[in-house]
N, C-alpha and C positions, 0 to 999 in steps of 0.2 A: 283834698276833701277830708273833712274829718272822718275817721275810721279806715277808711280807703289804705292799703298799701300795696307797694310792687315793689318784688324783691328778686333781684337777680337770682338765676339760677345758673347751676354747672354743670357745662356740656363735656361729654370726655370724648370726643373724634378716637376713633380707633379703625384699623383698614379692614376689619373684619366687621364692622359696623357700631354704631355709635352708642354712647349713652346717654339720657337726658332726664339729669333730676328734678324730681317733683312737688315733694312736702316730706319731710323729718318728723318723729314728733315734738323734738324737741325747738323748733322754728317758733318765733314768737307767735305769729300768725297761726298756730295751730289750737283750734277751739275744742277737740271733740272730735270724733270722726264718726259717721254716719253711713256714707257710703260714697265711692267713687263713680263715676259714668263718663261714657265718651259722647259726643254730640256731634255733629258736621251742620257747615253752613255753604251753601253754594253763593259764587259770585255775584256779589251785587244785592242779594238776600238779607234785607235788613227781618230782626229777630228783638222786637222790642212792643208795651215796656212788661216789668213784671220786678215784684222785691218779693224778700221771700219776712215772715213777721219773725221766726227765730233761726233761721241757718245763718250760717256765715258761707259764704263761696269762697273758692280758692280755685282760679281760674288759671290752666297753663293754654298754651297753644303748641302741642309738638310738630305742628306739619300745616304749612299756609300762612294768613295774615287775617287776623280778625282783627276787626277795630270796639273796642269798649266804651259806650258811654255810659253813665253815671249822673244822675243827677238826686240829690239833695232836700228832700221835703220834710226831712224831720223837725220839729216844731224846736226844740232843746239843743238841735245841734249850730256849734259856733259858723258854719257854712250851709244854712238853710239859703233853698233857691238858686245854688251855684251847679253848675256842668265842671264834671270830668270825660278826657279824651284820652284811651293810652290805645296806642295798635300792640299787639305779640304777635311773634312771630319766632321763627327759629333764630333771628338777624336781632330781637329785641326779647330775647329768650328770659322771660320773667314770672313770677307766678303777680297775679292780682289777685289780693284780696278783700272781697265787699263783703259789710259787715250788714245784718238784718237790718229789712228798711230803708234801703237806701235802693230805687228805682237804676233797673239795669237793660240796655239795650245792646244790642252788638250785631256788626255787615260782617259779611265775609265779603274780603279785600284781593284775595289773590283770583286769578285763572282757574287752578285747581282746587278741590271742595276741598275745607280749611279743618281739622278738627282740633275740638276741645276739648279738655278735661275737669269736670269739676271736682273737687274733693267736698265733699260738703261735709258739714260738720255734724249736721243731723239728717236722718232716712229721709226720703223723700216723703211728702204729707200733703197731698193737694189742699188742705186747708188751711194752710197755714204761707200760702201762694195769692199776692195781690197783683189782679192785671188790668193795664189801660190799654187803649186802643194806641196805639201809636203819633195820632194828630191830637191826643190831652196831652201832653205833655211838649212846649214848644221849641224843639231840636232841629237846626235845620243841617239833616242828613248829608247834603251833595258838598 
């Protein structure tokens, strides 16, 4: 999807406990930085829809399996009307980045509540936050 990237990230296993990288600044994906947050989603908990008008997200999953959708309404972009699907996980250790305007939905996937981390590129601003009910937009979740 246009804007959309996932970019590997580097895990470093050590027996004294792990390490798992996040965002650089120097990562092309890096727009700005605003603020970080963690979030949890419990199983089976779909969390959809919502775009944000100017952040960009930078989405990691250190712990569980979320599944990311994505879809497409911008009037300008060469993939208006299309879905994207990526799962993260520790097993698909990636960072996702959606770029403003672009509707974002996401299950949690595993048994145990999953968390997230956004890196956002700008402070959090409920105004600048659009959300639909989950049946506007036609995803079929299962």
């Amino acid at each position: 999807m246009d804007g959309i990237t996932l970019t590997p990230l580097k895990q470093i296993l050590h027996p004294k406990g792990d390490i798992y990288h996040a965002m650089k600044k120097s990562d092309d994906s890096f727009f700005g930085f605003g603020e970080a947050y963690f979030s949890t989603i419990k199983f089976g908990v779909i969390k959809a829809w919502k775009y944000h008008k100017r952040m960009t997200m930078n989405l990691v999953v250190p712990e569980g399996t979320i599944r990311f959708v994505m879809y497409d309404e911008r009037k300008d972009s060469s993939t208006k009307g299309m879905f994207q699907d990526e799962s993260l996980s520790r097993s698909n250790y990636c960072r996702l980045t959606v770029p403003p305007k672009v509707w974002l939905g996401f299950q949690g996937m595993s048994p145990e509540i999953a968390i997230l981390l956004n890196i956002a590129s700008i402070p959090h601003d409920p105004k600048e936050i659009v959300n639909k009910d989950i049946d506007k937009i036609p995803f079929n979740w299962d």
